[in-house]
N, C-alpha and C positions, 0 to 999 in steps of 0.2 A: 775223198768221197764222203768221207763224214760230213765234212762241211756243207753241202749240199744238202745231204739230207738234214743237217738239222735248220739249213735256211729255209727250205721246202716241205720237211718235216714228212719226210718220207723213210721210206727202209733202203737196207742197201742196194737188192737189184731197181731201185725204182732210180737212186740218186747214180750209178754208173747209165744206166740209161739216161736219163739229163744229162751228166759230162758229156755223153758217147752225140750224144744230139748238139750239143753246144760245139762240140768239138767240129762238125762236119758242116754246119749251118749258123752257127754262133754270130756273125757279125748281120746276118739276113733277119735275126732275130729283134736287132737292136733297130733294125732301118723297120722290120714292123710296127716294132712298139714304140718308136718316134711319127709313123706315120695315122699310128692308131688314137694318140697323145694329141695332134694337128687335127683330126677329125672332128674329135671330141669336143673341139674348143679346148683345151688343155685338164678335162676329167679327168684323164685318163692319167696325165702328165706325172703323177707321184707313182703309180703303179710304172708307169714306162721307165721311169727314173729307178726305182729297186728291180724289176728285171735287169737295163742297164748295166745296174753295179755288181751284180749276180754273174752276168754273160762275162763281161770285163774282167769279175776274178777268175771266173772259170780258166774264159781263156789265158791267161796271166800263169797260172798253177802248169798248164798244157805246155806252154811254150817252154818253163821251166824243167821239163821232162816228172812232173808232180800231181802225174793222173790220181793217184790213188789222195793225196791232200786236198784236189778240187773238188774229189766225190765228199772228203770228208766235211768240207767247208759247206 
């Protein structure tokens, strides 16, 4: 959970709410911001790229049974 909030640079109930989001919609999030990055002509592309790698740890921490490390990350 830390992790999150200090990638996002948020407090803690803000960064379990991101995990708890990531968690239930996490891969819907990536096909946004790859479709969002394709509109743009590629503007958008470095911002969709660290969301990306954000969602990816998340989910990574989650699957590992490491909720409370994805919040932290």
């Amino acid at each position: 959970m830390f992790e999150a909030m200090g990638f996002f640079g948020v407090g803690k109930p803000m960064g379990e709410a991101i995990v708890d989001v990531v968690d239930s919609v996490g891969y819907g999030i990536i096909a946004a911001s790859t479709i969002a990055a394709i509109i743009s002509a590629g503007g958008l592309s470095i911002a969709a790229a660290t969301v990306d790698v954000a969602i990816f740890t998340i989910k990574e921490y989650i699957k590992k049974d490491m909720k409370a490390a994805a919040v932290v990350w």
